[in-house]
N, C-alpha and C positions, 0 to 999 in steps of 0.2 A: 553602761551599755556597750564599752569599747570591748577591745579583744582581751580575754584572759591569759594569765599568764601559763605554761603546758601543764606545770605539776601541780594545779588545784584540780581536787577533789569535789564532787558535790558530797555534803552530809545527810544520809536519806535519816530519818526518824529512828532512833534505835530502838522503839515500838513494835517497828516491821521488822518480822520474823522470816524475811523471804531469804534465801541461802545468796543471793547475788548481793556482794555488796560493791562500795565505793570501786572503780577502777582507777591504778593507776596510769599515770598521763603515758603518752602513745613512748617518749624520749625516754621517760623510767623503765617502764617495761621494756622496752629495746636493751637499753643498761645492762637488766638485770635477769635477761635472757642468758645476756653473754656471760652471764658468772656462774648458771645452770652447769650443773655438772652428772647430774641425774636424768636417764632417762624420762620421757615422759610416762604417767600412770597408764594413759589408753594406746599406748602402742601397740599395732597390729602388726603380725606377721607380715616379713617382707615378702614385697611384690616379685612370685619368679618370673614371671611373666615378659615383666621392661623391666629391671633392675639398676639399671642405669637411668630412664627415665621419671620412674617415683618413687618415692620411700614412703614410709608408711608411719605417719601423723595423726590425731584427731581435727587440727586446725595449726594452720600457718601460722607464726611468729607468737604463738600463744605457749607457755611454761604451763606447766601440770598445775600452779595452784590457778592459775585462770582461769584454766577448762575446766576443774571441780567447782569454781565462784560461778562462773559462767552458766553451766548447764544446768545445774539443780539437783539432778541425780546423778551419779557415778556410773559411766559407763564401762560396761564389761570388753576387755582388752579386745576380744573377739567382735566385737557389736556390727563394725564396719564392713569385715570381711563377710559377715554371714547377710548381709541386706544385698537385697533383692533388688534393684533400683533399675524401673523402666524408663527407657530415653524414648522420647515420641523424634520420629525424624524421618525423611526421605528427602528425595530429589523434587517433588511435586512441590511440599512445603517448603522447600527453601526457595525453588524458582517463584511463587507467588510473592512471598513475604520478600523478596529480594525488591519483587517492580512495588512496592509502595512508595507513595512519593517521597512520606515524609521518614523513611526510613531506608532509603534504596542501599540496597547490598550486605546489610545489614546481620540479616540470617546467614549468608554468605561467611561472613568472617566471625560469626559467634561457631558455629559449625565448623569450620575452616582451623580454628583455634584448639575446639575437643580433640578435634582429631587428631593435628600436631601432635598434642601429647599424646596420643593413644589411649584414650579415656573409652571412647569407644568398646575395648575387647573387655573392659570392666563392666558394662552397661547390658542391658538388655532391650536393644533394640525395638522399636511397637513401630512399625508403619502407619501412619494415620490412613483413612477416610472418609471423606467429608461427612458433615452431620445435614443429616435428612432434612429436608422444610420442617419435614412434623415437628423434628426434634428443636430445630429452633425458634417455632412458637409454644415451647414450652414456657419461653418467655416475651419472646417478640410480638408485635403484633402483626399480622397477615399481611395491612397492607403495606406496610413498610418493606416487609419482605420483600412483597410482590413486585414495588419498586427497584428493591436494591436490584433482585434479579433482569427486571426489567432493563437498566439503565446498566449493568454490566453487558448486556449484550449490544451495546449502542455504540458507533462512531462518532456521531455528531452527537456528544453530552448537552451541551450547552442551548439547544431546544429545549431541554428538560432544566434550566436553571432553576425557574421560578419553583416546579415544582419539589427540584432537588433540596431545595434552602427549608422549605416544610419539614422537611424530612434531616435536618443536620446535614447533609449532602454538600457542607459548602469550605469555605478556606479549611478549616482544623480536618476536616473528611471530606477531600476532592473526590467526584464521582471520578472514576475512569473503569474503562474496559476489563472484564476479567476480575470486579472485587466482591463479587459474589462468591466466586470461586476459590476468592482467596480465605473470605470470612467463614464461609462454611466447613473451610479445612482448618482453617487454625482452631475453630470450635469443637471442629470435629475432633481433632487432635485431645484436648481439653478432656471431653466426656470418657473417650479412651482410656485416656490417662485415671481416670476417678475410676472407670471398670477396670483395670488392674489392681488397684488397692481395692475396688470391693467382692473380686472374687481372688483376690489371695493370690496373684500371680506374680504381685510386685510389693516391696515393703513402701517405698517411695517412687513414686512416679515424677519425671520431669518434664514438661512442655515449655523450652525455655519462648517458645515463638507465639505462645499466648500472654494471657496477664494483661488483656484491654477491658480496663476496670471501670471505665467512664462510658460505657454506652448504656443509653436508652432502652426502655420496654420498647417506643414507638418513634425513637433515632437515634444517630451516629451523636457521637460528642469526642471530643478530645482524641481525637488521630484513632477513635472506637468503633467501629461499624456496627458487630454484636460483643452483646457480652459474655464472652468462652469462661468466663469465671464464674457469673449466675449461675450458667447452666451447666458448669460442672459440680459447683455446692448442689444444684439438684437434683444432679446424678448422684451423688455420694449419701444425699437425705434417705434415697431410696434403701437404702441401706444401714445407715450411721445415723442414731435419733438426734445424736447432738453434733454439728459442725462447728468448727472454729476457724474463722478467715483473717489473718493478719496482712496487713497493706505494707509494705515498706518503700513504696513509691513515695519520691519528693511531693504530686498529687496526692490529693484526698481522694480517696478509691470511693468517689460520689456514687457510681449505677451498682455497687454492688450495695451499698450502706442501705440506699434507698430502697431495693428488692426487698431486704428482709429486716426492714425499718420496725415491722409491728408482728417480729418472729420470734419466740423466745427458745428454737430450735439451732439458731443458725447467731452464732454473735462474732461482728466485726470486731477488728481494731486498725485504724489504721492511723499513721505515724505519717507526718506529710508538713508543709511550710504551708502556714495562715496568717497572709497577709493581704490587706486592700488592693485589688486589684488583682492578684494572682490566682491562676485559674485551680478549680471551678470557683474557688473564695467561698465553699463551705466546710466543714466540720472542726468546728469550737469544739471544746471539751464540754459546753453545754448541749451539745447535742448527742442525747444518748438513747434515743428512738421513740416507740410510741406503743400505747396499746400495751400488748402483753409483750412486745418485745421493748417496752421501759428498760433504761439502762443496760438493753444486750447491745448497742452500738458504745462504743469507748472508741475518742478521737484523741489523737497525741499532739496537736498541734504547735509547732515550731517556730523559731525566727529565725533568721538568715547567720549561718557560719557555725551551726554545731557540729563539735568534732567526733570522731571513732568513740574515744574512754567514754565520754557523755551520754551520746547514744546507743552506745549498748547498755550501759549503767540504766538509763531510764528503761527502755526498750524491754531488758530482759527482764525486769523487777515487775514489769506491768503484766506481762506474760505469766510470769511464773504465780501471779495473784490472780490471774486470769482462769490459768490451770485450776486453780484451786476452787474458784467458784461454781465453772462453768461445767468443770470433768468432761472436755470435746473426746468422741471417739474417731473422729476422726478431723485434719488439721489442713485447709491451704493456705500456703504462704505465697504471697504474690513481690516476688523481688526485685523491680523496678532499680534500675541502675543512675536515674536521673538525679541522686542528689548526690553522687558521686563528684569530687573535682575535676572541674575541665569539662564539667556537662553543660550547654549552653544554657540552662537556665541558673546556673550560677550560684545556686542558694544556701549549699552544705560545704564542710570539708571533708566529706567520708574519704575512706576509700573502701573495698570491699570486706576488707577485716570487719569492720562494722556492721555490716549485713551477714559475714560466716559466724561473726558469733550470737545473732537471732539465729540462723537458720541451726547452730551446734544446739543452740538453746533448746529445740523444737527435736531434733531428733534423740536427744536426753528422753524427752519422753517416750520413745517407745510405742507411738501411733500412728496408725497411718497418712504420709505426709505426702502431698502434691504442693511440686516447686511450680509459678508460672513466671513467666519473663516479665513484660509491663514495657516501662519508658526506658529510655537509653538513648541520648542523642549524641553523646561523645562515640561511636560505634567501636572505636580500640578498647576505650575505658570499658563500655558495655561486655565487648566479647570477654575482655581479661577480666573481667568479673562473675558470669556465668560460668567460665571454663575453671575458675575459683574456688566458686558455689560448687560445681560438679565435683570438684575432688574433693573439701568439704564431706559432702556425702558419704561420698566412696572412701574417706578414711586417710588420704592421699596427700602429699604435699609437692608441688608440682616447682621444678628447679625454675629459676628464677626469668634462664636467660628465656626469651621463646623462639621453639625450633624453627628450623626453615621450613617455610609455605607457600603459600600464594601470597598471603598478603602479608608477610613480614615487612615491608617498607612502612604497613600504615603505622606497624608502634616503633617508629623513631622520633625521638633520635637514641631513646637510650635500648630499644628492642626489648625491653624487659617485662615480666609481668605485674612486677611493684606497681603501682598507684600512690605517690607522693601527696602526704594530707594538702588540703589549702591553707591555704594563711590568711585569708580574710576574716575579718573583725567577728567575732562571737555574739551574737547577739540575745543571745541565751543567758541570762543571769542566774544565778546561783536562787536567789527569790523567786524568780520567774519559774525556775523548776523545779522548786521544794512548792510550791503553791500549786502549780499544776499537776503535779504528783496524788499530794494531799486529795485534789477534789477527783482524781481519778479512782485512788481506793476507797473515797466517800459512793462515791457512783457507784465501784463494784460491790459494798460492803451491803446495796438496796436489791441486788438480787437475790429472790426468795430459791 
């Protein structure tokens, strides 16, 4: 159960015909980058634009046979350049998302950081506005609502204790002033985001300041107010008969599993640490939904210290058999920066490499994809890893040092945008995850 040593491999089954195989450890590949003497296969036309500030990549510190094990399909040299990709953002949504308690300034310097690079003049712009009441009892219930609204417009919260705690209103989602206003923008933000990919205005849409995948029909949970990710898979239904929602939050993405628990429209996955005690402490691999949506929930569940090579190895192998079964037309990935090194919940050794090579996984296929943000409590780790993801997308490989800003002081000492793996003990065994694997394509092999 101790730590492994870098350069083992898992062995997946040579049964599974899936194009991703075994990756090599994070120290080899770095190796054997540097002995690369070939362009890569997916390189795009450089950038005239900033020239100086990006060159043009499919994914960071990744070698061409990578990105072909990686993705599954071979993308076309152009593929990056020619996508469309809507950035949800204003001054409104940063100032809300800034006063949350439990993530103050946060939007701040994830925003603060695209812009540095100048990812921005790449992007296309969407202004959000707030989503309607109606719009958010499409899955909320009224009077919760009614409350949230209520008790945003209040000074003295704390009259309303008893009835706040009914309503999740409490430690994980402190009531305060102004969070109606914040949850109906970040939601709003969300659905916008889903109406650009479903009238063709955008190939990939980005909301990094949603991705709150634990709230409630009828409360808050887990730092959740509402759920902008429900009611953006509802938005995109409207449209796309099949959706596919992958989790990559160190949390189990519980209020979204549970929505469309008995859907066989809509099928989760999500990838997260299940362990006693650690919240919300559901989604085993035995839990794969109910009803007609039997086996559309798939959980990836983890133990404390899996590294970059491991989890994209599993991560993209489950996806790519996922593809296969499911044929989503359309794809949200909710990309949660908390298992990241250096996140206060302490659980993984990612860094964001790990998360660009699911989301490279996902844009191989060629559907329409909506990025959302989620957890992130390291807020330097979080920023440099969405500003990451962003270029990721856009085809981009962003120079290492990070430019001067405003908050250049928060990533010292080294100012860089690297994220150094952790080194804490693996807990993931080589049995652990040829077994967990195994019952995962048994689950998916039960859908009709």
């Amino acid at each position: 159960m101790g730590s492994r040593s870098l350069s083992q491999e898992y062995d997946f089954p040579d049964e599974d015909d899936s194009p991703v195989r075994s990756y090599r450890a994070i120290t080899k590949r770095i190796k054997d980058d540097k002995l690369q003497t070939n362009q890569p296969d997916f390189v795009s036309e450089t950038n005239s634009l900033f020239p100086s500030t990006t060159q043009e990549v499919p994914l960071s510190n990744m070698t061409s046979q990578d990105a072909k094990s990686v993705s599954g399909d071979k993308l076309n040299p152009s593929t990056a350049s020619q996508r469309t990709v809507a950035f949800m953002h204003c001054s409104r949504l940063i100032e809300l998302c800034d006063k949350m308690l439990k993530i103050p300034r946060r939007a701040s310097m994830v925003s603060s950081l695209i812009e540095a690079y100048r990812l921005p003049s790449l992007l296309r712009t969407v202004q959000p506005t707030p989503a309607s009441f109606e719009d958010l009892c499409k899955f909320h219930q009224e009077d919760y609502l009614e409350f949230l609204q209520k008790i945003s417009q209040q000074e003295d919260i704390e009259k309303y204790d008893e009835e706040a705690q009914l309503y999740g209103l409490s430690y994980d989602c402190p009531a305060h002033p102004g969070v109606y206003d914040y949850a109906s923008l970040v939601t709003g933000a969300t659905i916008q985001a889903a109406e650009c990919l479903m009238n063709k205005t955008a190939d990939i849409a980005i909301n990094w300041f949603g991705g709150w995948h634990h709230g409630k029909k009828d409360s808050a949970s887990g730092f959740c107010y509402t759920n902008d990710v429900v009611l953006g898979i509802l938005k995109l239904r409207e449209k796309f008969n099949r959706v596919l929602y992958i989790d990559l939050d160190v949390h189990h993405g519980d209020g979204v599993e549970d929505a469309f628990c008995s859907s066989n429209k809509v099928l989760t996955v999500s990838v997260h640490k299940h362990a006693v005690g650690f919240f919300p402490g559901t989604g085993s691999v035995s839990d794969v939904g109910m009803g007609k949506g039997k086996y559309y929930s798939v959980n990836i569940p983890l133990q404390d210290g899996i590294k970059d090579a491991e989890f994209s190895a599993l991560v993209c192998r489950v996806l790519l058999k996922v593809r296969d079964r499911f044929n989503p037309e359309a794809v949200v990935c909710q990309c949660g920066a908390d298992g990241l090194t250096g996140d206060p919940n302490g659980a993984f050794n990612l860094t964001p490499n790990a998360l660009g090579k699911c989301v490279y996984t996902l844009l191989s296929w060629k559907r329409p994809l909506l990025l959302l943000g989620g957890g992130g409590y390291n807020h330097a780790n979080t920023a440099r890893c969405w500003a990451y993801l962003t270029a990721v997308v856009l085809g981009r490989k962003l120079p290492d040092d990070i430019p001067e800003h405003k908050y250049l002081m928060e990533y010292g000492p080294d100012y860089t945008l690297t994220v150094t793996p952790g080194n804490q003990g693996d807990h993931n065994t080589q049995e652990s995850v040829q077994a967990l694997y195994s019952q995962i394509l048994y689950n998916l092999s039960q859908i009709s």
